[in-house]
C-alpha positions in Angstrom: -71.6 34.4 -2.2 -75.0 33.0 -1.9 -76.6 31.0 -4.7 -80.3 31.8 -6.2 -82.0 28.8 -7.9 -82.4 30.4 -10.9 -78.5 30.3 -11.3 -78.3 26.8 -10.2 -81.3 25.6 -12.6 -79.2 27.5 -15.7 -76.3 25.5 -15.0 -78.2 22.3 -14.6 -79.9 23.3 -18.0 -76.6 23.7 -19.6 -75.7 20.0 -19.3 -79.6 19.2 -19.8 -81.1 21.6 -22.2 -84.6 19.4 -22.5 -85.4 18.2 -18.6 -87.9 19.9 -16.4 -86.2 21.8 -13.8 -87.5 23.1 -10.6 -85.4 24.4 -7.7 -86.3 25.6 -4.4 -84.4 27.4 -1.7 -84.8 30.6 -0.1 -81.7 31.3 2.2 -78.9 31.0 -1.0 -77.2 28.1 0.8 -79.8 25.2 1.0 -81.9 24.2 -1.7 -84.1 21.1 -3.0 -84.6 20.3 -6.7 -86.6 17.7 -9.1 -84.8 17.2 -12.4 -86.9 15.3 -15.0 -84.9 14.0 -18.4 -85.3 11.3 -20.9 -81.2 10.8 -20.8 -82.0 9.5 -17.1 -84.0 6.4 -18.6 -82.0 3.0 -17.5 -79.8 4.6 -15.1 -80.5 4.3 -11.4 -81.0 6.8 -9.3 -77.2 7.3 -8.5 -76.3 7.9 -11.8 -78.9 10.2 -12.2 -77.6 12.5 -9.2 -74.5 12.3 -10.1 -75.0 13.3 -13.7 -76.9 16.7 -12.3 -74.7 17.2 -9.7 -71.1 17.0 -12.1 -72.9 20.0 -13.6 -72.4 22.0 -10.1 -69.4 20.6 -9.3 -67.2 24.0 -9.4 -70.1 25.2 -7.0 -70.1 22.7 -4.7 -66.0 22.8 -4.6 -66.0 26.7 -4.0 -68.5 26.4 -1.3 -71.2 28.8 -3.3 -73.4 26.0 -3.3 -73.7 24.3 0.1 -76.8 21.6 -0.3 -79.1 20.6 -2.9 -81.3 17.8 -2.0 -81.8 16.4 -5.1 -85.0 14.0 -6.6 -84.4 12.6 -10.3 -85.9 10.6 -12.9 -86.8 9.5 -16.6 -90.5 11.2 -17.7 -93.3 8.8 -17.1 
């Protein structure tokens, strides 16, 4: 079953109700994304990731969600 980014941007949001959120992908199996939230300040950037990415975890398990390249960070 193919992924659309407004599904993986509402699951993202659940976890992060405040960030900005932009997600990208056409073909419902690769897709890129910026995630912007204050609760990212003082972590590095592999925290950050892996903080998003728990959120999809189920996703990424099942196979539904393939690759998500992924840029994060704290608002300037």
């Amino acid at each position: 079953m193919a992924m659309t980014p407004q599904e993986i941007e509402d699951l993202i949001r659940t976890a992060f109700p405040d960030a900005q959120i932009q997600i990208e992908g056409a073909d419902g199996v690769h897709f890129s994304g910026v995630v912007i939230d204050e609760s990212f300040r003082g972590m590095n950037r592999v925290q950050q990731q892996r903080a998003v990415m728990a959120t999809l975890k189920s996703k990424v398990d099942s196979g539904e969600l393939h690759a998500l390249g992924l840029t994060t960070k704290a608002p300037e």
